[in-house]
C-alpha positions as a printed Julia matrix, in Angstrom:
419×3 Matrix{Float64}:
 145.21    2.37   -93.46
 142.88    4.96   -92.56
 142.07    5.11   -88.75
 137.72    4.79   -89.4
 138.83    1.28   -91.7
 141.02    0.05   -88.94
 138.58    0.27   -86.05
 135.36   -1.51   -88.66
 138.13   -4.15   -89.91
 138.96   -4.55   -85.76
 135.34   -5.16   -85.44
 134.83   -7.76   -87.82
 136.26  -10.4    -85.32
 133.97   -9.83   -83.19
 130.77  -12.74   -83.04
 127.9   -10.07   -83.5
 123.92  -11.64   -84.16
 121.6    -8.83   -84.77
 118.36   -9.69   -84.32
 114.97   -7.77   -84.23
 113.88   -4.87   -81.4
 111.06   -7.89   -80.64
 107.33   -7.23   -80.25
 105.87  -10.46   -78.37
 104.59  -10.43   -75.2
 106.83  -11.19   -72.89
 106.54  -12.95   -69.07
 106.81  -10.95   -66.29
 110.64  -11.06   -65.38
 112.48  -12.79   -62.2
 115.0   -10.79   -61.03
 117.27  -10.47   -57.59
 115.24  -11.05   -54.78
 112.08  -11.07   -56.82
 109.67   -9.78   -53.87
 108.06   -6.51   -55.74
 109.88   -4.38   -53.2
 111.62   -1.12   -54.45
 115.4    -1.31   -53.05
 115.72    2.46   -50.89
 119.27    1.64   -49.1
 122.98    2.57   -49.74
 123.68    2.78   -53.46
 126.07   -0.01   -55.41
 127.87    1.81   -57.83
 128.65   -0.73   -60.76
 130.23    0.46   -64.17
 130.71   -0.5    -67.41
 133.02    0.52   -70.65
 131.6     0.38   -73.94
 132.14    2.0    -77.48
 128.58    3.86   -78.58
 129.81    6.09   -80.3
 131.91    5.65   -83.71
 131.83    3.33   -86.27
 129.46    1.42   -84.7
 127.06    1.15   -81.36
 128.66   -1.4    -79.03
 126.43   -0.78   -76.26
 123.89   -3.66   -76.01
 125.55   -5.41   -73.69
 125.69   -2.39   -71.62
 121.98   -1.54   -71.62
 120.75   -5.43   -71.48
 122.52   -5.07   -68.17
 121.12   -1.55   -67.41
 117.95   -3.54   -67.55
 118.69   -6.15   -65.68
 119.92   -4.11   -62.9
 116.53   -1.94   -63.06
 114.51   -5.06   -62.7
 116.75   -6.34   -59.46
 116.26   -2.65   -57.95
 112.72   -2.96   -58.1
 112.99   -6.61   -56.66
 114.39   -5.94   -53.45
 118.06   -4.69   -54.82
 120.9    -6.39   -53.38
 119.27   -6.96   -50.04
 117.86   -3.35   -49.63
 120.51   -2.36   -51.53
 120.24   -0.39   -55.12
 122.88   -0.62   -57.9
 123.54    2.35   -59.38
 124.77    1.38   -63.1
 126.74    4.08   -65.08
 128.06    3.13   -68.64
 131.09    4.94   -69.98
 131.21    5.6    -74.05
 135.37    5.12   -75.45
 134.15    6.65   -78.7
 136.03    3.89   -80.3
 139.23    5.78   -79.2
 141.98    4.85   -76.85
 142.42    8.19   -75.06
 138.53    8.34   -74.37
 138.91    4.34   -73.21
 141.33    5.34   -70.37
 139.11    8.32   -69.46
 135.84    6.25   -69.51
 137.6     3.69   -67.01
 139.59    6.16   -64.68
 135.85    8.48   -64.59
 134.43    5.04   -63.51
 136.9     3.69   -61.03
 138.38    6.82   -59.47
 135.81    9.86   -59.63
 132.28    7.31   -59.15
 134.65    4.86   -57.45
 132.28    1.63   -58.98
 132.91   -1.75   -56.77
 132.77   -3.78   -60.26
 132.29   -3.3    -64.19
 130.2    -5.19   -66.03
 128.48   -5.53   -69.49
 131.88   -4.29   -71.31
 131.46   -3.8    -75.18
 134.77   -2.56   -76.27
 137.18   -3.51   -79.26
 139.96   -0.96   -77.33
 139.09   -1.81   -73.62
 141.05   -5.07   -72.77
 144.17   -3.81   -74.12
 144.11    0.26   -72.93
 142.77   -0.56   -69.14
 144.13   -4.05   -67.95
 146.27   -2.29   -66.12
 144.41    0.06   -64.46
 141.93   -2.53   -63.3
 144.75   -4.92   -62.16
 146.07   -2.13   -59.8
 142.73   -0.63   -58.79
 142.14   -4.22   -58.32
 138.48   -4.03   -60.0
 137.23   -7.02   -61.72
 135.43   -6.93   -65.36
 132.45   -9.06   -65.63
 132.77   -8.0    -69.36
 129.99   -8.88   -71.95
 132.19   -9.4    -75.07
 135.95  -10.55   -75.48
 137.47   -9.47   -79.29
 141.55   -9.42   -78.74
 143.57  -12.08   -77.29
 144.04   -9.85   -74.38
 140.46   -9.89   -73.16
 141.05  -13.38   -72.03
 144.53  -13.46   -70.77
 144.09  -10.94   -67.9
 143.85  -11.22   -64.14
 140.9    -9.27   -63.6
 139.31   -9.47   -66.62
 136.33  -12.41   -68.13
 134.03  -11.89   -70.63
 130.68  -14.26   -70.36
 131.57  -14.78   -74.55
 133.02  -17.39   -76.39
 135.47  -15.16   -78.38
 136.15  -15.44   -82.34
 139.28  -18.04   -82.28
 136.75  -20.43   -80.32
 133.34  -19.4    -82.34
 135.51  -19.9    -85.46
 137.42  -23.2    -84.51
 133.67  -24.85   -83.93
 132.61  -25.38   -87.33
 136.05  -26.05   -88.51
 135.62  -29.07   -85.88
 132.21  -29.85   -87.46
 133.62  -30.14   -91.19
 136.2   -32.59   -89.97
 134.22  -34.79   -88.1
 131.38  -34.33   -90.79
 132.54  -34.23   -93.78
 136.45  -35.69   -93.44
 137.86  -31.82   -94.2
 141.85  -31.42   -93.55
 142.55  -28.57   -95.25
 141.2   -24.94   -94.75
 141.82  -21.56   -96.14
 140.95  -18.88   -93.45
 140.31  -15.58   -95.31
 140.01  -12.71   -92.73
 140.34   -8.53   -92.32
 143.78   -7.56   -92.06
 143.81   -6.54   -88.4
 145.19   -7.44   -84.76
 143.76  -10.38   -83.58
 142.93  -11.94   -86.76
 145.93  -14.53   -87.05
 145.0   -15.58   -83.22
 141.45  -16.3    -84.94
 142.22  -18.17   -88.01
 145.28  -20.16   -86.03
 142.88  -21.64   -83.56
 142.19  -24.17   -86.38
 145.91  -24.77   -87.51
 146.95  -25.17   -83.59
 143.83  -27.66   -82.81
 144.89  -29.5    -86.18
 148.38  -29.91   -85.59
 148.34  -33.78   -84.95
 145.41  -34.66   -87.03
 147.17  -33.9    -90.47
 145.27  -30.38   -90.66
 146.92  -27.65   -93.17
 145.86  -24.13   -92.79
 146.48  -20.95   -95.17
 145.59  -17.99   -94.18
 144.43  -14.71   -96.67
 144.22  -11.09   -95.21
 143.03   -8.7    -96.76
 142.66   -4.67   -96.67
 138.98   -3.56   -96.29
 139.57   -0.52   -98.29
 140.81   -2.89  -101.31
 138.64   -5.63  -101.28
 138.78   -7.76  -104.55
 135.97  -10.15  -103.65
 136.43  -12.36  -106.63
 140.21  -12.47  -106.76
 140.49  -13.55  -103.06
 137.41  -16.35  -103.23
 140.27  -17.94  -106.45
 143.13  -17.12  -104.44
 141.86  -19.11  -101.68
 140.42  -22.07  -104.52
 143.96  -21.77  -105.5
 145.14  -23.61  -102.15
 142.85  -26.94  -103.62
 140.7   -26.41   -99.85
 138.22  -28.98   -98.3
 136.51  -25.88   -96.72
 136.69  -21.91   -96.66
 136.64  -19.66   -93.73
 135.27  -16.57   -94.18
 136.09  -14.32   -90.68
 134.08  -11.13   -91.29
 131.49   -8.97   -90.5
 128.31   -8.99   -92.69
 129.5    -6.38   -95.38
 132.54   -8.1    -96.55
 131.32  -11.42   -96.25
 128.2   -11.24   -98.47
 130.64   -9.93  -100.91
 132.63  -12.99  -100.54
 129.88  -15.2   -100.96
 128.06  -13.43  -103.89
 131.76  -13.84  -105.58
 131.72  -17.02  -104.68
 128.26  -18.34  -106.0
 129.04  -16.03  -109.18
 132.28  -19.23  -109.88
 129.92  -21.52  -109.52
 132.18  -23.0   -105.89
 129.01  -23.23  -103.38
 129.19  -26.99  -103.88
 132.91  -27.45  -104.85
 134.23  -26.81  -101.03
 132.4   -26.78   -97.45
 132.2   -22.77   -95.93
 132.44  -21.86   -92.53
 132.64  -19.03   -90.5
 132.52  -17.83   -86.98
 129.83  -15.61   -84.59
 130.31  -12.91   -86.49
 127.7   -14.68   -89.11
 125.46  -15.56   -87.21
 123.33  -12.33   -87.93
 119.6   -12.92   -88.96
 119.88  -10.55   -92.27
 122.96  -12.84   -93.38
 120.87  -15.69   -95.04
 118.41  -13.16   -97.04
 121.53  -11.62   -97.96
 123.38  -14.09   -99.73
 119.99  -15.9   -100.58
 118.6   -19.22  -101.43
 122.39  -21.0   -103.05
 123.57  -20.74   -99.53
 121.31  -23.03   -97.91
 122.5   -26.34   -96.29
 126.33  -25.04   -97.65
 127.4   -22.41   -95.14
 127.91  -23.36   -91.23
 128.67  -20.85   -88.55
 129.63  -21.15   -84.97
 127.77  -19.7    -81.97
 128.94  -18.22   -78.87
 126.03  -18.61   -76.74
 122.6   -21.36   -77.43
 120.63  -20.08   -80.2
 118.77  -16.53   -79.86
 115.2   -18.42   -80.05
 115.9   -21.3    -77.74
 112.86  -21.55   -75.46
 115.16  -22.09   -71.92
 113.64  -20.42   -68.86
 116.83  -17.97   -68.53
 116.82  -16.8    -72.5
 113.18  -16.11   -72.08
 113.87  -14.24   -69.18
 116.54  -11.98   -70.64
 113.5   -11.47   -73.21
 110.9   -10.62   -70.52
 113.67   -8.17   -68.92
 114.16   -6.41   -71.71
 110.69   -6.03   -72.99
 110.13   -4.52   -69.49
 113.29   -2.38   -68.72
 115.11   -2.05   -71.72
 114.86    1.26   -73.15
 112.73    1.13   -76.73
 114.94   -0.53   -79.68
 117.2    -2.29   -77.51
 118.31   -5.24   -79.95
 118.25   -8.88   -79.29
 121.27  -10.12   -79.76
 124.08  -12.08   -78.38
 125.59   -8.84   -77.07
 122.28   -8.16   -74.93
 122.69  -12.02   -74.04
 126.39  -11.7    -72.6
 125.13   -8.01   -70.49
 122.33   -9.86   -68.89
 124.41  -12.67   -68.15
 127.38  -10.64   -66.42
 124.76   -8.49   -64.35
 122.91  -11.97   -63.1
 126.46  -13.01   -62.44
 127.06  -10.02   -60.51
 123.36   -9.97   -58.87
 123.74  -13.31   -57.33
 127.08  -12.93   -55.94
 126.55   -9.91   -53.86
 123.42  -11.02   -52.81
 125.55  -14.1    -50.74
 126.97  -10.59   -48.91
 126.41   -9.07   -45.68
 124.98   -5.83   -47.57
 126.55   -3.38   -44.7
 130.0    -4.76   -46.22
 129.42   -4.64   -49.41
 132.48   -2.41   -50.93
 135.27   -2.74   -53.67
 137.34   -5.33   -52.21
 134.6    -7.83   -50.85
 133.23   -7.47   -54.33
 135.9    -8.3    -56.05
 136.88  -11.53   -53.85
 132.92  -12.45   -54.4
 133.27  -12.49   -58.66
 136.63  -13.81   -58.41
 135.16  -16.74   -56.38
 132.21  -17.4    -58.88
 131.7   -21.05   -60.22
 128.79  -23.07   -61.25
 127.04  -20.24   -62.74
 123.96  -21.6    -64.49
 122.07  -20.62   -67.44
 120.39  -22.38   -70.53
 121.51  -19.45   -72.75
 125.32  -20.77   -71.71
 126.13  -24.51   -72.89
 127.72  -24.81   -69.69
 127.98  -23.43   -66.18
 130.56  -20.68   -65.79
 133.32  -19.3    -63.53
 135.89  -16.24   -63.03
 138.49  -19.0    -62.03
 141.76  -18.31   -60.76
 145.14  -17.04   -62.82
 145.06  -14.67   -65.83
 143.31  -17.12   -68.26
 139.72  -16.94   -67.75
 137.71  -18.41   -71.17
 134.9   -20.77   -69.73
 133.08  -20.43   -72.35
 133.93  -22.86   -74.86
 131.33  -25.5    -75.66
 130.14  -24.37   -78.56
 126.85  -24.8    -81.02
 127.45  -24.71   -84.95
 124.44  -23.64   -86.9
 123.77  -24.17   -90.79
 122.32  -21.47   -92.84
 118.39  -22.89   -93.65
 115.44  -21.5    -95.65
 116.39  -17.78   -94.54
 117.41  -18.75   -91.35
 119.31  -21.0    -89.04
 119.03  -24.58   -87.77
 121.69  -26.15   -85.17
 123.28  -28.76   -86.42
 125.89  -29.51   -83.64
 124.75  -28.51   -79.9
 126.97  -27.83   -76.84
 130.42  -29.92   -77.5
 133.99  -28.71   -76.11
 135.84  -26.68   -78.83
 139.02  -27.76   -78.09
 141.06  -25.52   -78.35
 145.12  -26.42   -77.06
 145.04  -23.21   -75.99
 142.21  -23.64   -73.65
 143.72  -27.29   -72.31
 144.96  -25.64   -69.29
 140.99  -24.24   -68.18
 139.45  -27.84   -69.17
 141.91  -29.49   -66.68
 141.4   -26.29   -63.65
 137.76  -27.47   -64.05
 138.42  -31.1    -63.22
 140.77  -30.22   -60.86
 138.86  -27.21   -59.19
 135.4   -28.15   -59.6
 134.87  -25.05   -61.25
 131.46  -25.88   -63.4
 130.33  -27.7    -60.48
């Protein structure tokens, strides 16, 4: 496969919502210390990775962040202190990923990164921030790797949890036991689809799994493959392109009504239901990694009122912008609980590592760093149905429970980590 199909088909596990550049007028923002004071001391030098460049921009995350950070320095800064934010491009490229981090950590010499968008970045630089010992406050998770590394938590859900949610729904809803999980034939997508077979394994669930090659896509003949398999529901794990082709083939047979359809983050994108149209309402149901984009909390409102006043123009809102704002609040509040005249790498790094109880109404539920090399705390999870052109929730904040997150529910119990 060609190297350009390999990177998009990578991408299409991750949960991506594009929404609009938004026009309404927004609140003023509350940021940092919030007292209208420019910050003039020692600079903070924070980083982040992301992939701009390529196939696709990844860099939302990044700049929601940017923004963030803009509004804190002219709210005081960390205590006097500025943070000086400097985003790295990968290009989409390995080679470019491990010079974006090394620029970062060794020639700026950043205390943190935050706000990381990269497909590449969890696998090419876990070890380099492991022995620079630098922690990622990173804004999306993809690969399996971005959540099973020391110094490394994304504020996301991930796709095996965003894509185990609405399986959940259709079999507590509707009675469904067995799914077909039809995905892009790249690393990571087994570890997506098998979140449902491994959460089903004692409640009689039966998975199959179809991967296909994105540069030989035979819409129809994989929609009957998968009826082939007699399903309850279909999964469809892909980014918008490939799935409305899988739905239009779909509604063409006549199967909208014949099983239930799921699919994870990656759907929830605000030109999906114009794009398959009308026959999809009330039939498809997609899980979310964060509350919905237009819930009316005090926090998501002020990630709107942060951008609309330090964002550069076009910024989207989207879940990516929604993880960078939430890493750089992370960040904000846990060096401001410094002495700023010892704020440096290492007491940065022991301050994220020792972040719990993080609160936000764009998050069903508080987060933390936690301890170990499994850090996932996101995963409550919202499922939304496709409705009139848009979305309505039909499910709101429950545990996906995952097996393989057992071991985080119990730390939290035991640790008080949401606390």
């Amino acid at each position: 496969m060609r190297r350009f199909a390999w990177l998009v088909c990578v991408a299409a596990l991750v949960g991506l919502a594009w929404g609009g550049t938004g026009t309404a007028k927004a609140a003023e923002p509350v940021c940092g210390l919030n007292n209208g004071k420019p910050a003039t001391g020692a600079p903070i030098p924070i980083g982040g990775v992301v992939s701009k460049t390529g196939p696709a921009d990844f860099s939302t995350s990044g700049q929601a962040a940017a923004a963030y950070f803009k509004c804190v320095n002219a709210n005081g800064g960390i205590n006097g202190r500025p943070i000086v934010y400097s985003m790295a491009d990968d290009g989409w490229n390995p080679d470019q990923s491990a010079q974006a981090a090394a620029r970062l950590i060794k020639d700026d010499k950043v205390f943190a990164l935050v706000g990381n968008v990269s497909i590449i970045d969890c696998a090419v630089n876990q070890g380099l921030y492991e022995a620079e010992d630098v922690v990622v406050i990173a804004g999306v998770g993809v690969a399996r790797e971005c959540f099973f590394a020391k110094n490394y938590a994304p504020t996301n859900q991930g796709p095996r949890l965003s894509n185990l949610a609405p399986a959940i729904y259709a079999n507590k809803t509707f009675g469904a036991k067995k799914f077909v999980c039809i995905a892009i034939n790249a690393p990571g997508s087994d570890w997506a689809c098998n979140g449902i077979r491994d959460w089903g394994k004692d409640k009689g669930i039966e998975l199959h799994t179809i991967l296909f090659n994105p540069d030989g896509l035979d819409a129809t003949s994989t929609i009957l493959e998968a009826m082939s398999y007699k399903p309850d529901v279909i999964d469809i794990l892909m980014i918008e392109p490939f799935a409305v082709a899988m739905f239009q083939a779909a509604e063409q047979q006549g199967l909208g009504d014949k099983v239930h359809w799921i699919g994870a983050a990656s759907l929830y994108n605000a030109s999906i239901p114009p794009a398959i149209g009308k026959y999809w309402n009330d039939k498809l149901y997609v899980g979310l990694e964060f509350q919905p984009l237009e819930n009316n909390g005090p926090d998501n409102q002020n990630w709107l009122a942060v951008l609309a006043k330090y964002a550069d123009p076009g910024v989207r809102h989207d879940t990516f912008s929604q993880s960078g704002y939430l890493g750089a609040r992370i960040l904000t509040e846990a060096l401001l609980k410094l002495d700023p005249a010892k704020i440096d790498r290492k007491t940065t790094t022991a301050a994220l590592r020792e972040v719990k109880g993080f609160k936000s109404d764009i998050l069903c539920a508080p987060w933390y760093f936690g301890p170990g090399i499994h850090h996932n705390a996101n995963h409550v999870g919202v499922v939304d149905e496709v409705d009139n052109g848009g979305f309505k929730t039909v499910a709101s904040c429950f545990n996906v429970a995952d097996p393989e997150t057992s071991d985080l529910t119990k730390l939290e119990a035991e640790q008080h980590l949401t606390e």
